[in-house]
N, CA, C, O and CB atoms as a CASP TS submission, in Angstrom:
PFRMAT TS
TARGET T0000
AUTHOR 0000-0000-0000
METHOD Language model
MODEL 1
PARENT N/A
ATOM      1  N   UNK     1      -1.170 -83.128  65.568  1.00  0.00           N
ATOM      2  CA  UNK     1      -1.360 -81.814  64.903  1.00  0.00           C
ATOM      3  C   UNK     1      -2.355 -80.965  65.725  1.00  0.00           C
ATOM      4  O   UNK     1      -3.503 -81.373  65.901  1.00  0.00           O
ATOM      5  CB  UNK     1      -1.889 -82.003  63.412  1.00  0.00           C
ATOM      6  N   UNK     2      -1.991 -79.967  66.155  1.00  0.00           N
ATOM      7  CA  UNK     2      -2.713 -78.929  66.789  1.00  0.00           C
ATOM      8  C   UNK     2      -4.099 -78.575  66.150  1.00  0.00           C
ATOM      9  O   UNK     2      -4.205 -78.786  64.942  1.00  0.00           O
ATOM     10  CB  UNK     2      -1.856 -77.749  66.806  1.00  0.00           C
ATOM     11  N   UNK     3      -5.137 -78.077  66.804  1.00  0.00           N
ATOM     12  CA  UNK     3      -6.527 -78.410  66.783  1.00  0.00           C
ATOM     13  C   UNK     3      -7.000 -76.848  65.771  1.00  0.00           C
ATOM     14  O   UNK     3      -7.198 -75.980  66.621  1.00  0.00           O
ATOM     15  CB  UNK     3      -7.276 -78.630  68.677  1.00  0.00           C
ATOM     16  N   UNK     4      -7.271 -76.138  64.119  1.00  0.00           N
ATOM     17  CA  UNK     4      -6.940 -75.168  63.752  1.00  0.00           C
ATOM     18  C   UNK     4      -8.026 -74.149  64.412  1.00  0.00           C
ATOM     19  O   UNK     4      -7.787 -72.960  64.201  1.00  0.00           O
ATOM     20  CB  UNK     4      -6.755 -75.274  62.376  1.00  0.00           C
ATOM     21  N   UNK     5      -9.082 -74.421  65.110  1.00  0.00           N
ATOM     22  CA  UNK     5      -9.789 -73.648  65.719  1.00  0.00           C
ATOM     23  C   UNK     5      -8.947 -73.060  66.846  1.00  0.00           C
ATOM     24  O   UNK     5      -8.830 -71.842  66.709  1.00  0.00           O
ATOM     25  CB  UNK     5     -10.945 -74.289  66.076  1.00  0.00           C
ATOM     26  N   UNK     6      -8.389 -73.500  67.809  1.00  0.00           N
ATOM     27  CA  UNK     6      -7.580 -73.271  68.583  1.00  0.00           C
ATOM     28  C   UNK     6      -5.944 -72.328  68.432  1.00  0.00           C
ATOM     29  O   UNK     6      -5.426 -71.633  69.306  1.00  0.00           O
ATOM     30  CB  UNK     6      -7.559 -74.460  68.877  1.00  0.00           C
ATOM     31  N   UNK     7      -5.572 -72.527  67.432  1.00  0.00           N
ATOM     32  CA  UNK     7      -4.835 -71.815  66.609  1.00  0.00           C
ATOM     33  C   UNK     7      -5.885 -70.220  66.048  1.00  0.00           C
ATOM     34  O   UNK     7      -5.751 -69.076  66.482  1.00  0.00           O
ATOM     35  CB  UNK     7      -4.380 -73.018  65.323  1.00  0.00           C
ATOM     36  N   UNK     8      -6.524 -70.541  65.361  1.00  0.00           N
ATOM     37  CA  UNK     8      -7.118 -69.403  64.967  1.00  0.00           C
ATOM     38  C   UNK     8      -7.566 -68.141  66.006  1.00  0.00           C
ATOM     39  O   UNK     8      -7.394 -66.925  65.919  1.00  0.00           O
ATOM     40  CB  UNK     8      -8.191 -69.902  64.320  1.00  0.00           C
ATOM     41  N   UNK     9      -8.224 -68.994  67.035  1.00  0.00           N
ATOM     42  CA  UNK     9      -8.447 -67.990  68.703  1.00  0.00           C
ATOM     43  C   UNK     9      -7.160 -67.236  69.205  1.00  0.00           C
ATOM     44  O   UNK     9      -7.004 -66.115  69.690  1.00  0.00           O
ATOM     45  CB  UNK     9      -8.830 -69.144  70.230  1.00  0.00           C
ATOM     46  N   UNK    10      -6.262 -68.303  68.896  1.00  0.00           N
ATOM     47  CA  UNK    10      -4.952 -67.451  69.812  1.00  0.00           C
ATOM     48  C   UNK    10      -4.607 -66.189  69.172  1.00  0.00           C
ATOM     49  O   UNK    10      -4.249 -65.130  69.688  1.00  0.00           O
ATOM     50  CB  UNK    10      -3.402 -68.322  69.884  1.00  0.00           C
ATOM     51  N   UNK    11      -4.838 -66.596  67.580  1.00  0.00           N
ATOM     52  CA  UNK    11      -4.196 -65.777  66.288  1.00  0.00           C
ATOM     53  C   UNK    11      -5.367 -64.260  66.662  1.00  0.00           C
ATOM     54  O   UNK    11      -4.996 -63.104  66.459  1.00  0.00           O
ATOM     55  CB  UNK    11      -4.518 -66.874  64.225  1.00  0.00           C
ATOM     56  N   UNK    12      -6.057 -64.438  66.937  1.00  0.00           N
ATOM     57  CA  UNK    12      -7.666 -63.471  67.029  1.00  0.00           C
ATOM     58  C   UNK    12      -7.001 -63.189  68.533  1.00  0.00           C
ATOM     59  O   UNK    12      -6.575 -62.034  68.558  1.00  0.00           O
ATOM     60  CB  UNK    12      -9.772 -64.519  66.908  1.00  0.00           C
ATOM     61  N   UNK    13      -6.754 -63.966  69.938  1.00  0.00           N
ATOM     62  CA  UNK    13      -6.572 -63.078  70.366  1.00  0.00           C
ATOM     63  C   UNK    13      -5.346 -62.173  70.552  1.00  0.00           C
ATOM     64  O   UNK    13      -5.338 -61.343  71.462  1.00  0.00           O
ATOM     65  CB  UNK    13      -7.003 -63.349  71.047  1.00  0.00           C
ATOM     66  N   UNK    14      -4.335 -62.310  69.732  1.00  0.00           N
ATOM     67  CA  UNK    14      -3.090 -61.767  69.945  1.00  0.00           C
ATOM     68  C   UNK    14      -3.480 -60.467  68.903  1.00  0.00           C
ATOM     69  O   UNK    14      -2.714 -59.507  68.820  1.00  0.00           O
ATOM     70  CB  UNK    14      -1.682 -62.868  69.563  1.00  0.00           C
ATOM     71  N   UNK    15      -4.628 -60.530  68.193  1.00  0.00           N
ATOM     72  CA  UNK    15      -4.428 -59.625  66.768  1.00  0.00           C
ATOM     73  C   UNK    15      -5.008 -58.330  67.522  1.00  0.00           C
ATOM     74  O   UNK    15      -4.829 -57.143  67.249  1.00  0.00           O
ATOM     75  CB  UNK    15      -5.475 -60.206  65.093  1.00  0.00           C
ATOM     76  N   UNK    16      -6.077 -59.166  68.992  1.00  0.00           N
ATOM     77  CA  UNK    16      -6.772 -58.110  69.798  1.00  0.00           C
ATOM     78  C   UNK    16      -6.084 -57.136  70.539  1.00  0.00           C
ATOM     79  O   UNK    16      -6.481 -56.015  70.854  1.00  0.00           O
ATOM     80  CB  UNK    16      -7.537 -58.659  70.672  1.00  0.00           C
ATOM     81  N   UNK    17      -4.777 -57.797  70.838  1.00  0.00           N
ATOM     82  CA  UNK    17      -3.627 -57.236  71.940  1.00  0.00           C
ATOM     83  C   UNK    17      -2.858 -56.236  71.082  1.00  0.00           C
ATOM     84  O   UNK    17      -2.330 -55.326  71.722  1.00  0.00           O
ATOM     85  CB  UNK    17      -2.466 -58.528  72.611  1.00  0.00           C
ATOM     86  N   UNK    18      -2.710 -56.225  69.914  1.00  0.00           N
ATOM     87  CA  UNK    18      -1.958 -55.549  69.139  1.00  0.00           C
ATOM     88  C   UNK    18      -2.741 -54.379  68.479  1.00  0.00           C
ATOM     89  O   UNK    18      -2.226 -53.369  68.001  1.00  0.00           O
ATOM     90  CB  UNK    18      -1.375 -56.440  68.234  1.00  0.00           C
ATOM     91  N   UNK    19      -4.061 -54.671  68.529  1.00  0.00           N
ATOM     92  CA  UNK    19      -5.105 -53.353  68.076  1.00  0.00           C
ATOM     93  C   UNK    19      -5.244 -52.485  69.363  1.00  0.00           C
ATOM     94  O   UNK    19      -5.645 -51.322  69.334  1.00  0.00           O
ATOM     95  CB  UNK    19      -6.842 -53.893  67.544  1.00  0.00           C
ATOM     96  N   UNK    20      -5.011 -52.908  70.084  1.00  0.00           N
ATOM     97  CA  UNK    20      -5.502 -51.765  71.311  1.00  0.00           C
ATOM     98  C   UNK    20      -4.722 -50.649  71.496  1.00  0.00           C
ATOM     99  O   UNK    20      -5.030 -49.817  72.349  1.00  0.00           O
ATOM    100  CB  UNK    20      -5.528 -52.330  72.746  1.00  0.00           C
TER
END
């Protein structure tokens, strides 16, 4: 099972890519 901190970063940085 994937690590949820690691999940959460990706989720944060994709949310960053989509605010800009």
């Amino acid at each position: 099972m994937p690590n949820l901190t690691t999940i959460h970063s990706l989720i944060q940085n994709n949310n960053d890519n989509l605010t800009k």
